[in-house]
CHARMM-style PDB file with segment names, atoms N, HN, CA, C and O in Angstrom:
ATOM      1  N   UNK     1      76.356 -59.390 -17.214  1.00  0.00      PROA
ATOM      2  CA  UNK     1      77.259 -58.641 -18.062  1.00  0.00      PROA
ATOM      3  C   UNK     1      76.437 -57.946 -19.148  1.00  0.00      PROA
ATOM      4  O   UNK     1      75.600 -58.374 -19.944  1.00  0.00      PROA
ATOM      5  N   UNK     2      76.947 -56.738 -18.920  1.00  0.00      PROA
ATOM      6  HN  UNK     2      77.626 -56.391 -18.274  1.00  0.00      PROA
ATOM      7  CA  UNK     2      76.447 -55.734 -20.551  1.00  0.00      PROA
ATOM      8  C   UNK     2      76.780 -56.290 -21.734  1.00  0.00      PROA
ATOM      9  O   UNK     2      77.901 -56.781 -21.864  1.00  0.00      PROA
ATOM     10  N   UNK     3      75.830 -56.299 -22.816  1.00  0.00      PROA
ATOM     11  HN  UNK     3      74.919 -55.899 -22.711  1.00  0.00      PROA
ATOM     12  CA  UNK     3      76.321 -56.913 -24.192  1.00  0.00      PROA
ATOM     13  C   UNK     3      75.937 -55.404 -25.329  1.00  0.00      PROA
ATOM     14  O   UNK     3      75.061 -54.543 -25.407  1.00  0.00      PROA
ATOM     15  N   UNK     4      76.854 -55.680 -25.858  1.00  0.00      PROA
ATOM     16  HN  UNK     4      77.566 -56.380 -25.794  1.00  0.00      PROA
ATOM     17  CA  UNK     4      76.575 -54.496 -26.926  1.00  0.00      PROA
ATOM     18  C   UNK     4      77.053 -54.669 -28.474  1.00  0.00      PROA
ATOM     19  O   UNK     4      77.995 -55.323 -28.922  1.00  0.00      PROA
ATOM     20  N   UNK     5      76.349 -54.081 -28.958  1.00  0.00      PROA
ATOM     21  HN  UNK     5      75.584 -53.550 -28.594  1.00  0.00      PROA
ATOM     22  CA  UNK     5      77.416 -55.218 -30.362  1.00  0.00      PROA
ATOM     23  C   UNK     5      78.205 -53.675 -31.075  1.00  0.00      PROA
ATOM     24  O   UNK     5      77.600 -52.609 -30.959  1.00  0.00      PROA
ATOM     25  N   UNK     6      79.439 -53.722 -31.717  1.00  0.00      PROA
ATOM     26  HN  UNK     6      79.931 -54.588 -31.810  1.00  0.00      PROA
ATOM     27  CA  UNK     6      80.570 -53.261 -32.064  1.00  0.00      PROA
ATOM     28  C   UNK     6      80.031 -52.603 -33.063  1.00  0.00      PROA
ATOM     29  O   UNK     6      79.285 -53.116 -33.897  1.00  0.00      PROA
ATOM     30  N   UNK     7      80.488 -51.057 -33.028  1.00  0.00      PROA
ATOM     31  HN  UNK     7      81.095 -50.640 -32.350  1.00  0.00      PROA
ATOM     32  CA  UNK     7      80.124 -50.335 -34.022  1.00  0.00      PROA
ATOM     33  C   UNK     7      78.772 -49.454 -34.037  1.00  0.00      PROA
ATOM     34  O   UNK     7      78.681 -48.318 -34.502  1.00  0.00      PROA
ATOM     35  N   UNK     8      77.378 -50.467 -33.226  1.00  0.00      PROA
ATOM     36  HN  UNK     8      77.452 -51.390 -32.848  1.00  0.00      PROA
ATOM     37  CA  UNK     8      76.265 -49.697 -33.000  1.00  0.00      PROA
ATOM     38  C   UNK     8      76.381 -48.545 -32.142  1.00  0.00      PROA
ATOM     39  O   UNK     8      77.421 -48.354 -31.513  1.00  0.00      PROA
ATOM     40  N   UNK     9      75.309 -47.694 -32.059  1.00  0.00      PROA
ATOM     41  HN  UNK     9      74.464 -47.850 -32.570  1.00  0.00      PROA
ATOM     42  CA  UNK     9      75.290 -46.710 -30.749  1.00  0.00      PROA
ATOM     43  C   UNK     9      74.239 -46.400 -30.085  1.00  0.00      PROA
ATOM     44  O   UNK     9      73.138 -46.279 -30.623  1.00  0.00      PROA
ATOM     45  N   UNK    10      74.446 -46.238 -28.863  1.00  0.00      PROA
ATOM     46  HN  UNK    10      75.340 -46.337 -28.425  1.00  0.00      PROA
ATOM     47  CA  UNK    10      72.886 -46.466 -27.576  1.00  0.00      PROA
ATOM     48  C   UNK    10      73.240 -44.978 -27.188  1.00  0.00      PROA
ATOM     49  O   UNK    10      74.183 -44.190 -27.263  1.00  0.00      PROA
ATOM     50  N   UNK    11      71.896 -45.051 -26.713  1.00  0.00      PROA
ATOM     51  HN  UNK    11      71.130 -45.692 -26.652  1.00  0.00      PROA
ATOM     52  CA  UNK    11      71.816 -43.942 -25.453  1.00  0.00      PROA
ATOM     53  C   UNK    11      72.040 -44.398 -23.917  1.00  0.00      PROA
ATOM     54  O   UNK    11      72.009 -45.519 -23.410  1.00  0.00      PROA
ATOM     55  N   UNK    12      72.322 -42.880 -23.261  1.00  0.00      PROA
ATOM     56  HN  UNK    12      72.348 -41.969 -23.673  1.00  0.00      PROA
ATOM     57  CA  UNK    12      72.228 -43.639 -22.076  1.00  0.00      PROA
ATOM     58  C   UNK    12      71.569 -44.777 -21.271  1.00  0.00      PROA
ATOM     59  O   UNK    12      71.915 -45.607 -20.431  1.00  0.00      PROA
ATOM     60  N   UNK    13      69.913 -44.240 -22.252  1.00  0.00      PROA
ATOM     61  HN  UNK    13      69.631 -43.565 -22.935  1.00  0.00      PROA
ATOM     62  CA  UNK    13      68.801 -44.788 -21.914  1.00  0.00      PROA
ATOM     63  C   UNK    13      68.694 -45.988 -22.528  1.00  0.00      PROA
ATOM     64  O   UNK    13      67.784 -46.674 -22.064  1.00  0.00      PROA
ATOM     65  N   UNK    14      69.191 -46.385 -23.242  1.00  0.00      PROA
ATOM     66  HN  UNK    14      69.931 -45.827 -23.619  1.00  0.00      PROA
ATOM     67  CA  UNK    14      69.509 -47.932 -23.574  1.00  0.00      PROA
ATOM     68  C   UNK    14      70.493 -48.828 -22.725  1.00  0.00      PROA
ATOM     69  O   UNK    14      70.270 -49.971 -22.325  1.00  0.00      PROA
ATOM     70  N   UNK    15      71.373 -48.239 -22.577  1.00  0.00      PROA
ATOM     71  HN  UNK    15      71.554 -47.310 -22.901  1.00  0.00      PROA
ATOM     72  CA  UNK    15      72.473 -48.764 -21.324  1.00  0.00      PROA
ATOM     73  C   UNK    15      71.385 -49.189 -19.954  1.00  0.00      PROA
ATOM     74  O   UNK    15      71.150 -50.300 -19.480  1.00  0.00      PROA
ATOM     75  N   UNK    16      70.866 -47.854 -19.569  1.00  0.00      PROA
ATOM     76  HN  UNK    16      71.056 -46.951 -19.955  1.00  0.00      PROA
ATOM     77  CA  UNK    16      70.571 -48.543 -18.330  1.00  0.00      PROA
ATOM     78  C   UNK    16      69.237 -49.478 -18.446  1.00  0.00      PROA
ATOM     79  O   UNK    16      68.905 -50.411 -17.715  1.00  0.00      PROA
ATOM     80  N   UNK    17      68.650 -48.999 -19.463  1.00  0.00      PROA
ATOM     81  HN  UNK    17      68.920 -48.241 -20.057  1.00  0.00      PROA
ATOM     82  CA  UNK    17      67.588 -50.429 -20.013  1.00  0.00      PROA
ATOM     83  C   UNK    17      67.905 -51.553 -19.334  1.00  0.00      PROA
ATOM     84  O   UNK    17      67.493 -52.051 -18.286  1.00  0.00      PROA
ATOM     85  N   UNK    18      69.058 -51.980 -20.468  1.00  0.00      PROA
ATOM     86  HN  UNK    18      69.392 -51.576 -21.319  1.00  0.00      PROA
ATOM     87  CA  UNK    18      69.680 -52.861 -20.206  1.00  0.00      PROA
ATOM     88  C   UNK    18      70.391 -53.719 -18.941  1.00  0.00      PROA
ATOM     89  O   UNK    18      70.593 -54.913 -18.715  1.00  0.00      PROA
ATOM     90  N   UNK    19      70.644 -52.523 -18.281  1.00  0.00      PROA
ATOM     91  HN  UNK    19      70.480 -51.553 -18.464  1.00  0.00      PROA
ATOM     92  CA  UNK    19      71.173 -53.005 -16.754  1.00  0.00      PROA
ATOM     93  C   UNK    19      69.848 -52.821 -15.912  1.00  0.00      PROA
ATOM     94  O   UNK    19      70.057 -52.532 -14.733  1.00  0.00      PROA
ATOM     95  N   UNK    20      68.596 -52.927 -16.269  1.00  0.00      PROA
ATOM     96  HN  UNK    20      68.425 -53.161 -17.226  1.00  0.00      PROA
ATOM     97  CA  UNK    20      67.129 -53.048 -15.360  1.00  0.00      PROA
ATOM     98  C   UNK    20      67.356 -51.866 -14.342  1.00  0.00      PROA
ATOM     99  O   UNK    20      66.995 -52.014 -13.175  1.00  0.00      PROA
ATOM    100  N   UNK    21      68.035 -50.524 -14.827  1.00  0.00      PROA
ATOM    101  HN  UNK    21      68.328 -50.404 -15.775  1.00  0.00      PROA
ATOM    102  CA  UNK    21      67.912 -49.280 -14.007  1.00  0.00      PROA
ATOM    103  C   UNK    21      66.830 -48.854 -14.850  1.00  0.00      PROA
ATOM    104  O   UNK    21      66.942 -48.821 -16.075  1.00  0.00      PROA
ATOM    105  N   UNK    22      65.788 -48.527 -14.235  1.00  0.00      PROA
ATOM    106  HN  UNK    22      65.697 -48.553 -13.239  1.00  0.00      PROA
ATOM    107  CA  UNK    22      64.939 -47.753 -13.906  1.00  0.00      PROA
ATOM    108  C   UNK    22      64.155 -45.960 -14.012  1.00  0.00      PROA
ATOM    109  O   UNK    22      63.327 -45.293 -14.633  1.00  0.00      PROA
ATOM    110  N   UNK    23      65.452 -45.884 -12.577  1.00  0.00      PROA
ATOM    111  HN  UNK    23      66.125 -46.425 -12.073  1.00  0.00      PROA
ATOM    112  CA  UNK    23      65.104 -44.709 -11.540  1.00  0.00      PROA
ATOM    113  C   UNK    23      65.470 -43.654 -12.639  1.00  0.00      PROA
ATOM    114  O   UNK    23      65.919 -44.040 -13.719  1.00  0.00      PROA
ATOM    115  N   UNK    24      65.259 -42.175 -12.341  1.00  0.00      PROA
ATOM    116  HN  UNK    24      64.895 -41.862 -11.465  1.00  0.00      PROA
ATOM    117  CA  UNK    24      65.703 -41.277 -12.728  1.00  0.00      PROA
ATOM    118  C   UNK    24      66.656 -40.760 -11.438  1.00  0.00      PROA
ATOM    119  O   UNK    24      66.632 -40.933 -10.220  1.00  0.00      PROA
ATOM    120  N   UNK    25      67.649 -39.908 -12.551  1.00  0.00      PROA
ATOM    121  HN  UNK    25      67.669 -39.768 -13.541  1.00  0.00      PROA
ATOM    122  CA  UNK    25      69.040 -39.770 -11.504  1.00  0.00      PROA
ATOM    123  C   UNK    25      69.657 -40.618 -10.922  1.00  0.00      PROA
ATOM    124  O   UNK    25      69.751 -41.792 -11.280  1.00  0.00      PROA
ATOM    125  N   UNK    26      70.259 -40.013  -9.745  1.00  0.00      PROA
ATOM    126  HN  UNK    26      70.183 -39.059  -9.454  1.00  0.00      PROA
ATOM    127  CA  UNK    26      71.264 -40.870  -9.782  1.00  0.00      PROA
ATOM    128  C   UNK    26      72.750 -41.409 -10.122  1.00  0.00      PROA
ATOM    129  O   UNK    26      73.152 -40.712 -11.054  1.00  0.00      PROA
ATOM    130  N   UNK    27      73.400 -42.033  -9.884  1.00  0.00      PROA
ATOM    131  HN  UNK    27      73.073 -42.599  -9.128  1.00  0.00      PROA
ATOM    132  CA  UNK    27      74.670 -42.400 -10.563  1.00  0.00      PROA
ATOM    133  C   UNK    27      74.492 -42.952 -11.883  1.00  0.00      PROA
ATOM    134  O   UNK    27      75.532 -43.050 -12.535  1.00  0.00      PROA
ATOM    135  N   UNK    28      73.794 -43.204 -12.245  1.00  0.00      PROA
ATOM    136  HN  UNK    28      72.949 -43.125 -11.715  1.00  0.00      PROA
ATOM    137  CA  UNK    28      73.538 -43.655 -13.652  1.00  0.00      PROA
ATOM    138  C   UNK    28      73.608 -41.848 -14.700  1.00  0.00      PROA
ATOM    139  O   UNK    28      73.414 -41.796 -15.914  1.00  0.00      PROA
ATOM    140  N   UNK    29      73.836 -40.949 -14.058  1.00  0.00      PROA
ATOM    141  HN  UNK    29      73.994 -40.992 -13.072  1.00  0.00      PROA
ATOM    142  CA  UNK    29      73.770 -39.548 -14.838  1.00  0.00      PROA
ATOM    143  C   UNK    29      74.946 -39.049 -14.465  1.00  0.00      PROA
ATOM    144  O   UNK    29      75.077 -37.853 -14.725  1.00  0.00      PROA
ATOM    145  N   UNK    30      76.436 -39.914 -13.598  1.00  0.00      PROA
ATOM    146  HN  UNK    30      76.330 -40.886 -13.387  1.00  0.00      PROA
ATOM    147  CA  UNK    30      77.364 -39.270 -13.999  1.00  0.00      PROA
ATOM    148  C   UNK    30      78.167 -39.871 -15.173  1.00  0.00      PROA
ATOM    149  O   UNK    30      77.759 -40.596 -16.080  1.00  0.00      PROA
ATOM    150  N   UNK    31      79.296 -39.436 -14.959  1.00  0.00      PROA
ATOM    151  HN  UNK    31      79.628 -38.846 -14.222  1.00  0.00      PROA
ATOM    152  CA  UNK    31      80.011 -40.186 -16.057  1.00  0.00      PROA
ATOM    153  C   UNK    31      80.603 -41.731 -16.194  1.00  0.00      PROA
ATOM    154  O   UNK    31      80.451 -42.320 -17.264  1.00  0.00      PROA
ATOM    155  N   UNK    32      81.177 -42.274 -15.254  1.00  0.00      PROA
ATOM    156  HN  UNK    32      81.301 -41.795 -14.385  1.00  0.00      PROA
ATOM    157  CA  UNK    32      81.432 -43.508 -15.302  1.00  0.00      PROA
ATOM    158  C   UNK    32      80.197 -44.221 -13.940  1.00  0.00      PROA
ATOM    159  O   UNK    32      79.883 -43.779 -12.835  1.00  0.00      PROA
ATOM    160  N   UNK    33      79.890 -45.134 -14.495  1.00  0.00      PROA
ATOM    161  HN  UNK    33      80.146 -45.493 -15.392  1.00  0.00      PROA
ATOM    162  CA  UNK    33      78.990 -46.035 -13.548  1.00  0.00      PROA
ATOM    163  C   UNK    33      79.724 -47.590 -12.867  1.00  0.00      PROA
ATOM    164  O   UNK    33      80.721 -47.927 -13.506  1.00  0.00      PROA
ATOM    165  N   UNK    34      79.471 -48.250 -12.048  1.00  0.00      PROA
ATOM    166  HN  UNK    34      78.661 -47.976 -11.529  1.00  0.00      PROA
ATOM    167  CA  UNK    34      79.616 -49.515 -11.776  1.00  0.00      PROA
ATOM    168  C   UNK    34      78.657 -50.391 -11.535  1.00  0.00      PROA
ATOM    169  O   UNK    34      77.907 -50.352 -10.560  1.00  0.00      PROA
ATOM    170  N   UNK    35      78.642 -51.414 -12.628  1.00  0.00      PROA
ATOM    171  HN  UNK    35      79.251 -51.446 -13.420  1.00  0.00      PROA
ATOM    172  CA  UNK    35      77.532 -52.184 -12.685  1.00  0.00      PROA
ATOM    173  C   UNK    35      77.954 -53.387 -12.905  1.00  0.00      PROA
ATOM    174  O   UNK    35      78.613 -53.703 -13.895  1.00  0.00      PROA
ATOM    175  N   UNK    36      77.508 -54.373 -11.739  1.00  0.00      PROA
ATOM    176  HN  UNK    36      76.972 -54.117 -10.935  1.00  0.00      PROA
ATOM    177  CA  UNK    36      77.690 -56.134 -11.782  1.00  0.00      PROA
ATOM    178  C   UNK    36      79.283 -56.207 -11.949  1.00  0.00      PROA
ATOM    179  O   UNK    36      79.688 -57.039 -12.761  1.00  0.00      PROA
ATOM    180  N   UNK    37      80.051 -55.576 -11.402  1.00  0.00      PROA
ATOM    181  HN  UNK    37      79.722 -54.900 -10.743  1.00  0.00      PROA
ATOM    182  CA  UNK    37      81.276 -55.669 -11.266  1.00  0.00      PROA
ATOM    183  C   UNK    37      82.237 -54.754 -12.410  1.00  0.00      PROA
ATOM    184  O   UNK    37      83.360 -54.355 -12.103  1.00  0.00      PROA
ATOM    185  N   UNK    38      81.547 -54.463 -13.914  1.00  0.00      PROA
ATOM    186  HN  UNK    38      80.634 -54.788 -14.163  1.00  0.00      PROA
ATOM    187  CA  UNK    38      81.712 -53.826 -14.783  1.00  0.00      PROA
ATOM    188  C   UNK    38      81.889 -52.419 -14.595  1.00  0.00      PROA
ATOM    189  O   UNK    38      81.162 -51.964 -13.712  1.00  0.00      PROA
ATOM    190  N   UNK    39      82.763 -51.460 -15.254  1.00  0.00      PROA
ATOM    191  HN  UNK    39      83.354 -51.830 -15.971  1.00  0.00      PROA
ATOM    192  CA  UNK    39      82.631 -49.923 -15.625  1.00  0.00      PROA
ATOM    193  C   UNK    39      81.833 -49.882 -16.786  1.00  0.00      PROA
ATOM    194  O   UNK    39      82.055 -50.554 -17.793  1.00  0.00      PROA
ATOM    195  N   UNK    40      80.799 -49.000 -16.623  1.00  0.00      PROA
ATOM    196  HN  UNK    40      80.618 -48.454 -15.804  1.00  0.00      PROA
ATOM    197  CA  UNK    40      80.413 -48.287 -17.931  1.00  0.00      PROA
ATOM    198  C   UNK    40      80.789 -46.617 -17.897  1.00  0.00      PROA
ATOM    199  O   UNK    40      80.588 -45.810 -16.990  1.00  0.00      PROA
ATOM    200  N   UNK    41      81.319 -46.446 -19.037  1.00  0.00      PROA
ATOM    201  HN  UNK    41      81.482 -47.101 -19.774  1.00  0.00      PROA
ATOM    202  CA  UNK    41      81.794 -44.573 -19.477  1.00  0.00      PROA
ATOM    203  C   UNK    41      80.908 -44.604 -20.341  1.00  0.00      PROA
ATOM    204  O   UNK    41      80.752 -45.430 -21.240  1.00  0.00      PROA
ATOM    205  N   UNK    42      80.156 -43.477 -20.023  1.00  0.00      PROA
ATOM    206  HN  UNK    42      80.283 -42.806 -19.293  1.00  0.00      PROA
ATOM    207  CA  UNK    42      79.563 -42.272 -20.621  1.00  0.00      PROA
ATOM    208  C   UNK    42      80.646 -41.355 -20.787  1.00  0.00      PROA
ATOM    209  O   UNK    42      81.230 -40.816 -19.847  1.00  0.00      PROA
ATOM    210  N   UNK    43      80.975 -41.140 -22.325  1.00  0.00      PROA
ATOM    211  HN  UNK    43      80.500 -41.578 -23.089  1.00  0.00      PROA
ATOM    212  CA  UNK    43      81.957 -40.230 -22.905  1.00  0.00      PROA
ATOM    213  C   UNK    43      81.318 -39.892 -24.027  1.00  0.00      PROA
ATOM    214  O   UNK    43      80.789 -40.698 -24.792  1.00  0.00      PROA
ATOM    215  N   UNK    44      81.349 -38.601 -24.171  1.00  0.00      PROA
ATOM    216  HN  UNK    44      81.778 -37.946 -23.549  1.00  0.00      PROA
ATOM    217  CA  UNK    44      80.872 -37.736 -26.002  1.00  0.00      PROA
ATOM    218  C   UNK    44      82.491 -37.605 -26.218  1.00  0.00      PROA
ATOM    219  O   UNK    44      83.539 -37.391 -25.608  1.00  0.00      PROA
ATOM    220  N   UNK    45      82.022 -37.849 -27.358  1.00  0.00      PROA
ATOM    221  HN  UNK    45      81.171 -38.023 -27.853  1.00  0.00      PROA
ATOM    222  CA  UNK    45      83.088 -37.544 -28.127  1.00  0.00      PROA
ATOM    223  C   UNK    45      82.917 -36.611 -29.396  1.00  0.00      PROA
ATOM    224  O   UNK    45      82.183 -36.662 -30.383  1.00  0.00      PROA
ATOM    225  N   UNK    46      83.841 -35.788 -28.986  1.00  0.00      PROA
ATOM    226  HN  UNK    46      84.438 -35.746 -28.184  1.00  0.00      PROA
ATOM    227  CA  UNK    46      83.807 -34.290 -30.608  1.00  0.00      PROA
ATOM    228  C   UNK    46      82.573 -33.407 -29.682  1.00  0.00      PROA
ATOM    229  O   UNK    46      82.132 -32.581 -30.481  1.00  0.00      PROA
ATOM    230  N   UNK    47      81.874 -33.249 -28.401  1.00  0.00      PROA
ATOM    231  HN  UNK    47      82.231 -33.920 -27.751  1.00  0.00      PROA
ATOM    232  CA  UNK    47      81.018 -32.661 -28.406  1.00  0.00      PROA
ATOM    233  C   UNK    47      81.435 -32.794 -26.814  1.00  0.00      PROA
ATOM    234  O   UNK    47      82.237 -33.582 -26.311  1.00  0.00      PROA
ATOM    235  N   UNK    48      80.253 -31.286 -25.883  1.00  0.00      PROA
ATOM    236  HN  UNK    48      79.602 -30.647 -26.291  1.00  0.00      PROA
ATOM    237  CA  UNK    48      80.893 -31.339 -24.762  1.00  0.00      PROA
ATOM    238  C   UNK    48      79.305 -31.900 -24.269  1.00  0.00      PROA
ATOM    239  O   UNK    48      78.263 -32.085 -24.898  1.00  0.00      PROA
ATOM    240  N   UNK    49      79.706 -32.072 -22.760  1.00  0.00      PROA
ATOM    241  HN  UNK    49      80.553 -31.922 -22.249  1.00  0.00      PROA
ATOM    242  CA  UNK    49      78.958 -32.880 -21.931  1.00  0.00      PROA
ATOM    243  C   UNK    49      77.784 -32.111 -21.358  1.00  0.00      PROA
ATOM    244  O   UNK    49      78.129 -30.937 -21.228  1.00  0.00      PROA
ATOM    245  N   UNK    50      76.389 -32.328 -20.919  1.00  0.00      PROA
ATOM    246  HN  UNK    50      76.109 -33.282 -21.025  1.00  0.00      PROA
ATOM    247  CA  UNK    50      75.494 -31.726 -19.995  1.00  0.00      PROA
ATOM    248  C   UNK    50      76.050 -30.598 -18.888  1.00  0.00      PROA
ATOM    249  O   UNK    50      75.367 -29.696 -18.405  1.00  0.00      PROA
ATOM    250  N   UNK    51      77.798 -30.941 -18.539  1.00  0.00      PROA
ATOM    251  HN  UNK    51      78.353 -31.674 -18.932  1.00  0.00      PROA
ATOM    252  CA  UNK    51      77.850 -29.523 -17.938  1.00  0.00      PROA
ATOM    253  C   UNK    51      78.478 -28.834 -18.934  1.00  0.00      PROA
ATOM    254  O   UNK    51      79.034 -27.866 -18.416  1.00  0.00      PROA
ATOM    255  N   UNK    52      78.666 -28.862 -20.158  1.00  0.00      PROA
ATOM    256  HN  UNK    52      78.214 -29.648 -20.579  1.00  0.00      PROA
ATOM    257  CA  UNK    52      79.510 -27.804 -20.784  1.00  0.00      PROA
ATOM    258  C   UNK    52      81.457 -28.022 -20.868  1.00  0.00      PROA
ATOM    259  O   UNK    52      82.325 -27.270 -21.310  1.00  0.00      PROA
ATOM    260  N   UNK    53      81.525 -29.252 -20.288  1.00  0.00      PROA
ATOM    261  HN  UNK    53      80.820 -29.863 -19.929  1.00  0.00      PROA
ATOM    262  CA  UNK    53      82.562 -29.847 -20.074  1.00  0.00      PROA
ATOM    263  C   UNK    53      83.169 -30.521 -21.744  1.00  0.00      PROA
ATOM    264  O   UNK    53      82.258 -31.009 -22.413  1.00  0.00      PROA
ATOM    265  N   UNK    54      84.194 -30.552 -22.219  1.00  0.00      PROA
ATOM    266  HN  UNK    54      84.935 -30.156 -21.677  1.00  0.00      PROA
ATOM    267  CA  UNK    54      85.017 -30.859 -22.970  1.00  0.00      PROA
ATOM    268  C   UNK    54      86.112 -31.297 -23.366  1.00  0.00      PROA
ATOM    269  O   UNK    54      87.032 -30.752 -23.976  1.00  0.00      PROA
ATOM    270  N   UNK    55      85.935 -32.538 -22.902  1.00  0.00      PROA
ATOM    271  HN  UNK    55      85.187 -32.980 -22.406  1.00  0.00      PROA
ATOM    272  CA  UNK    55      87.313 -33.693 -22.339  1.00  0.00      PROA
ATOM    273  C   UNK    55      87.835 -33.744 -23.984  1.00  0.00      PROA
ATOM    274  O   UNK    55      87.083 -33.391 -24.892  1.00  0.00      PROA
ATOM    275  N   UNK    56      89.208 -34.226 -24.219  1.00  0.00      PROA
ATOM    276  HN  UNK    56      89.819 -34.512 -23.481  1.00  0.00      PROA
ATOM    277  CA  UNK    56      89.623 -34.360 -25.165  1.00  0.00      PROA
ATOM    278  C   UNK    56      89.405 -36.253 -25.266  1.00  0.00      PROA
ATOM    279  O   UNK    56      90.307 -36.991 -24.871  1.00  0.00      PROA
ATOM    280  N   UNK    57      88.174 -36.774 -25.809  1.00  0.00      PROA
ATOM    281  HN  UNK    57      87.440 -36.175 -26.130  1.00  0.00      PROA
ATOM    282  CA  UNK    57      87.951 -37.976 -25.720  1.00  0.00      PROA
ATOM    283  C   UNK    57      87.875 -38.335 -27.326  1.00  0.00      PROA
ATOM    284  O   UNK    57      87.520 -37.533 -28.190  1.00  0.00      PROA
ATOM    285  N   UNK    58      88.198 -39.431 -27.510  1.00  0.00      PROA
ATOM    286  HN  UNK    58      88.486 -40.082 -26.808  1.00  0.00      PROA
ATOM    287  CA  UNK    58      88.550 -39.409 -29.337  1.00  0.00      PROA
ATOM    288  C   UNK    58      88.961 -40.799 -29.885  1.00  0.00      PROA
ATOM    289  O   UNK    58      90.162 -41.059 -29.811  1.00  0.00      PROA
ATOM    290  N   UNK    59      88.375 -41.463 -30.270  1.00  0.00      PROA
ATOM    291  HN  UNK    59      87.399 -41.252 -30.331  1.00  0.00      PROA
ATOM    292  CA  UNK    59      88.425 -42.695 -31.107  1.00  0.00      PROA
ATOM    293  C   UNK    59      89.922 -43.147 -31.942  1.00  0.00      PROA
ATOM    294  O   UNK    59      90.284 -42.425 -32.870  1.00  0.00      PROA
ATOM    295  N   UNK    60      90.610 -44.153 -31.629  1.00  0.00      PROA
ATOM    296  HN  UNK    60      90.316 -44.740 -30.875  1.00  0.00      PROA
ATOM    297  CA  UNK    60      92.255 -44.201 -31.973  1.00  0.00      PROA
ATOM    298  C   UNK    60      92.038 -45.630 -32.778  1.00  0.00      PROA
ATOM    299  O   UNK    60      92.230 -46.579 -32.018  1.00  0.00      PROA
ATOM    300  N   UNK    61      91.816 -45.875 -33.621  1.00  0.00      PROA
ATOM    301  HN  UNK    61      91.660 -45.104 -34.238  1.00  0.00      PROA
ATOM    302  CA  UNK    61      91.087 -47.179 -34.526  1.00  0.00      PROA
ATOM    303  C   UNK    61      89.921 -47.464 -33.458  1.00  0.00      PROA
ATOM    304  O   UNK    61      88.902 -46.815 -33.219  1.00  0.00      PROA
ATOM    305  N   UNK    62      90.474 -48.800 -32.826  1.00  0.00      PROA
ATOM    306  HN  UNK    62      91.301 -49.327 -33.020  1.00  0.00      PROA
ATOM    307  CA  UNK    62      88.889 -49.301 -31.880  1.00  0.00      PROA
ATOM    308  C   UNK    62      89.059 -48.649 -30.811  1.00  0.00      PROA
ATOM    309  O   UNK    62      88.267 -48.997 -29.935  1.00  0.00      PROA
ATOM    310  N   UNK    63      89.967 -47.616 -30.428  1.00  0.00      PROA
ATOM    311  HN  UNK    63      90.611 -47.334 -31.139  1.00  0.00      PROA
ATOM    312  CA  UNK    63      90.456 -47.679 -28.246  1.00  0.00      PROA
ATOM    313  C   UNK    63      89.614 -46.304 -28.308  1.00  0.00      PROA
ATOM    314  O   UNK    63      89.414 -45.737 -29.383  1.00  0.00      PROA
ATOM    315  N   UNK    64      89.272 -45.953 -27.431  1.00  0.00      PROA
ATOM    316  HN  UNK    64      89.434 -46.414 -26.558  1.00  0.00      PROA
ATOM    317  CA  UNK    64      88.732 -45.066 -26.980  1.00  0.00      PROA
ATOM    318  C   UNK    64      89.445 -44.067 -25.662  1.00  0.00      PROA
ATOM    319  O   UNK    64      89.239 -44.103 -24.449  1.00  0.00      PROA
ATOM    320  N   UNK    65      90.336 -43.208 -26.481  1.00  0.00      PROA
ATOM    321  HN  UNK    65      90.503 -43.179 -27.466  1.00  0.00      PROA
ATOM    322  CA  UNK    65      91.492 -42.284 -25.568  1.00  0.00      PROA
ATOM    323  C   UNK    65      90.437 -41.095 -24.915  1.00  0.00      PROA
ATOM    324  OT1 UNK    65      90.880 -40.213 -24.179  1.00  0.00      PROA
TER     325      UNK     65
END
């Protein structure tokens, strides 16, 4: 299991650190991943994505809409 502590912020490249990925590319460079049974989202928020993409993604106290 991923551990992360509340409030900090990683990069991608800390995430997959963490999950002993490696490789370059890959599913680890789209947006949601599956790892050890877990989802991880990759979501920007207030800013758009590597394609220019601009989801309305936005912090609601702790939830992440």
């Amino acid at each position: 299991m991923l551990r992360f502590e509340p409030g900090e912020e990683y990069s991608r490249a800390d995430v997959m650190k963490q999950a002993g990925h490696t490789a370059e590319g890959g599913h680890w460079y789209t947006g949601i991943v599956k790892h050890d049974g877990e989802f991880v989202v990759f979501a920007n928020v207030g800013t758009e994505g590597r394609t220019g993409h601009d989801y309305d993604n936005r912090w609601e106290v702790d939830t992440l809409r």
